[in-house]
C-alpha positions in Angstrom: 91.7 89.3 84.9 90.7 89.0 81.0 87.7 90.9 80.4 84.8 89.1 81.6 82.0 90.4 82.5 82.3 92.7 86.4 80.0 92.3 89.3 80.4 93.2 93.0 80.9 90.8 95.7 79.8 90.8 99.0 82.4 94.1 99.9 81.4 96.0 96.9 84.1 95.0 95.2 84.1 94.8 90.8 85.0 91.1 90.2 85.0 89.1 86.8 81.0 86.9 86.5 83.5 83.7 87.7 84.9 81.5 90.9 88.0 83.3 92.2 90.0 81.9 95.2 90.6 83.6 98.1 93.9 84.7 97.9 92.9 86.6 94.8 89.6 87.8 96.3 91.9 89.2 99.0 94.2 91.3 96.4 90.9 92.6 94.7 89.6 93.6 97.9 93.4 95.6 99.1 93.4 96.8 95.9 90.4 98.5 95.8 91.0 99.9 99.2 94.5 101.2 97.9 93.1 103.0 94.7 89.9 104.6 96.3 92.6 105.8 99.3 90.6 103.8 102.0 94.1 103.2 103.0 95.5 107.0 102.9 99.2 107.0 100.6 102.4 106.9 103.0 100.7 104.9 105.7 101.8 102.1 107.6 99.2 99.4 107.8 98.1 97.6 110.7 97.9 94.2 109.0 95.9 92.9 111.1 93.0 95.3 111.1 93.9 95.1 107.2 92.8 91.9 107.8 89.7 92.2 109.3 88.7 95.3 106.7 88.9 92.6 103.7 87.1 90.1 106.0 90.2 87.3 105.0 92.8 85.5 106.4 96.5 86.1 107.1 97.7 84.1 104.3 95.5 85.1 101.9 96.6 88.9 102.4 100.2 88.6 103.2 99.8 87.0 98.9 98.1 90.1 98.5 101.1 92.3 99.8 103.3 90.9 97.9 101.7 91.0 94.7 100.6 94.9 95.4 104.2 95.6 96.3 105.5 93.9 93.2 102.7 96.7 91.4 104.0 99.8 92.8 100.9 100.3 95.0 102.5 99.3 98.7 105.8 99.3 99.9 107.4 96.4 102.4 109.9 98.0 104.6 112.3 95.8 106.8 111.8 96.0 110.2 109.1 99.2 110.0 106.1 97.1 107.9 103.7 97.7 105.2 103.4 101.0 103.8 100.9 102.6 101.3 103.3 103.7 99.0 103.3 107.7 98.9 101.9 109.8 95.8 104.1 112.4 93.9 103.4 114.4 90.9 106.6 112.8 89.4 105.4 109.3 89.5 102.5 110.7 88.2 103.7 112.0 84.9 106.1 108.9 84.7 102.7 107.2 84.7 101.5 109.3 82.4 103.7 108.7 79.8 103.5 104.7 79.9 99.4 105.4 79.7 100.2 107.6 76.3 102.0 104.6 74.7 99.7 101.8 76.1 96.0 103.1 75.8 96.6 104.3 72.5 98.2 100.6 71.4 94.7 99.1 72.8 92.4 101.6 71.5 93.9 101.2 68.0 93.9 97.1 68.6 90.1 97.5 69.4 88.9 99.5 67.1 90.2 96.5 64.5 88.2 93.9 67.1 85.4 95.5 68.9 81.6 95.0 68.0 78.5 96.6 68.3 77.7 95.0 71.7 80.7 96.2 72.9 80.0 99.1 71.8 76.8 99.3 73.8 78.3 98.5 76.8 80.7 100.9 76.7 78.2 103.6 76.2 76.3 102.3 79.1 79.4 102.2 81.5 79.5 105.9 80.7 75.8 106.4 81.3 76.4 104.7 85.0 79.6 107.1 85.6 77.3 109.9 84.2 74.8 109.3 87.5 77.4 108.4 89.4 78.7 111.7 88.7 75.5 113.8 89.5 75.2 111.8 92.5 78.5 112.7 93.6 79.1 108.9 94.7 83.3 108.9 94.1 83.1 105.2 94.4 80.6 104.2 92.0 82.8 106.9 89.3 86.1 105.1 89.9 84.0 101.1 89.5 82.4 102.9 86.1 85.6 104.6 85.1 87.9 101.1 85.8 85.2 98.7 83.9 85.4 100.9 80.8 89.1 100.6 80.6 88.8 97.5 81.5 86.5 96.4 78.8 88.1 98.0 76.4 91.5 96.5 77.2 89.5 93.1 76.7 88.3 94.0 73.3 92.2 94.7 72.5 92.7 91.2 73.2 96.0 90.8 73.7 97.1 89.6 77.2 100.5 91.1 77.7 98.8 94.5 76.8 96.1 93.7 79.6 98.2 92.6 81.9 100.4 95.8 81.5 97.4 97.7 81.5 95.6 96.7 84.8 98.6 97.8 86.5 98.7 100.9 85.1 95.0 101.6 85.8 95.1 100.3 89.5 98.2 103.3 90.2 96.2 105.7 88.1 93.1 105.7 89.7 95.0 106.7 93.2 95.7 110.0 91.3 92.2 110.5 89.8 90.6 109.5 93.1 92.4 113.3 94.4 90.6 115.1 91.4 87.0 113.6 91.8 85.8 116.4 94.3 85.5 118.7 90.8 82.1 117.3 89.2 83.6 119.2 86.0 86.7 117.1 85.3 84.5 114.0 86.0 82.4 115.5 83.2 85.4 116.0 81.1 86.3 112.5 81.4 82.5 111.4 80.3 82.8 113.5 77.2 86.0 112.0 76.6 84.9 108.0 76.9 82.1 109.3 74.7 84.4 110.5 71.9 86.3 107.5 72.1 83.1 105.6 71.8 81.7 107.3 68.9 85.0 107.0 66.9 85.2 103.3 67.6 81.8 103.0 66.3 82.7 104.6 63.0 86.0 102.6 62.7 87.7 105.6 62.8 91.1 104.4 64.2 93.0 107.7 63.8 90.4 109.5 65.4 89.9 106.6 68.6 93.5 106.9 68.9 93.9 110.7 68.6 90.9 110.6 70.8 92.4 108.2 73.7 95.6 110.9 73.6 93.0 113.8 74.2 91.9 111.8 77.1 95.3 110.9 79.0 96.2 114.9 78.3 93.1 115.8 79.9 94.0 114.2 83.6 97.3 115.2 82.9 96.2 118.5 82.8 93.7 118.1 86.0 96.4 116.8 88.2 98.5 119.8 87.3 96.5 122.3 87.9 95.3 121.0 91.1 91.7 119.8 90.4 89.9 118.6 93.4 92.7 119.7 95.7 
């Protein structure tokens, strides 16, 4: 994916405005149901009802699996099957480190690229995950919170970075998904994209950066203390 513009398909799934095949509409589909823990971490899949969930074929989904695998987010075991692979608070703050070095590297690129329509729509990707948030609708947060990292990674506009980055958002989002039952971390995050926003908006670099840090820090700090648990 390169930063077009998202939509949902006919599963509710966020896919770029363009023709996708269906072995990739396949891995969107498993990945979504990996990251909003439709499929619960450490369980073996049935692949076969896995196939029938994402309404595609075998082939199609066995790509799927191995590309997902390959991304951290199942785990093929010989001779026991297809696992979910299993959340820790160690991977987490592995994780959290790689995001440290990464989102601040594309915030700092974008703030040298972006323009005032991006601008406005990443203020108005925060104002959906604001209502998402007072209606208390997990799924429509984590679609709002993953199309404003994923538009700003676009504006970046460097593909290694993206491709590094969609990876890293796709294993995040299983830990924020645990902290979403608190309305005042989700809050915490919209306060954050905000002051990322604004600082973009002044070409404040420093500041988008510093900003970005704040950010990471901040679910850092939620998954530490337990938020949502």
């Amino acid at each position: 994916m390169r930063g077009g513009i998202l939509k949902s398909d006919s599963a509710g799934v966020q896919v770029e405005d363009r023709a996708i095949s269906l072995n990739e509409l396949a891995y969107l589909r498993f990945q979504q149901a990996l990251i909003t823990l439709r499929y619960k971490p450490g369980d073996y899949l049935n692949m076969a009802q896995v196939m029938v969930d994402l309404a595609v074929g075998r082939t199609p989904v066995n790509q799927a699996v191995h590309r997902l695998a390959a991304e951290g987010l199942l785990q093929v075991l010989p001779r026991k099957g297809v696992m979910v692979a299993p959340l820790s608070l160690d991977d987490a703050l592995e994780l959290i480190e790689v995001r440290l070095v990464n989102e601040q590297l594309c915030t700092r690129l974008a703030a040298a690229r972006i323009s005032p329509a991006q601008i406005a729509q990443l203020r108005e990707i925060n104002t959906r995950l604001a209502a998402a948030c007072r209606q208390r609708d997990s799924l429509a947060m984590m679609e709002c919170d993953n199309q404003f990292h994923h538009l700003l990674a676009g504006i970046a506009a460097n593909r290694r970075l993206m491709d590094i980055l969609s990876i890293i958002h796709a294993q995040a989002q299983r830990f924020w998904a645990t902290t979403l039952a608190d309305s005042g971390h989700v809050e915490d995050v919209i306060r954050e994209h905000s002051a990322i926003v604004d600082a973009l908006e002044k070409g404040d670099t420093d500041a988008a950066e510093q900003a970005t840090r704040q950010h990471i820090l901040s679910f850092r700090h939620a998954l530490l203390t337990g938020t949502g648990r």
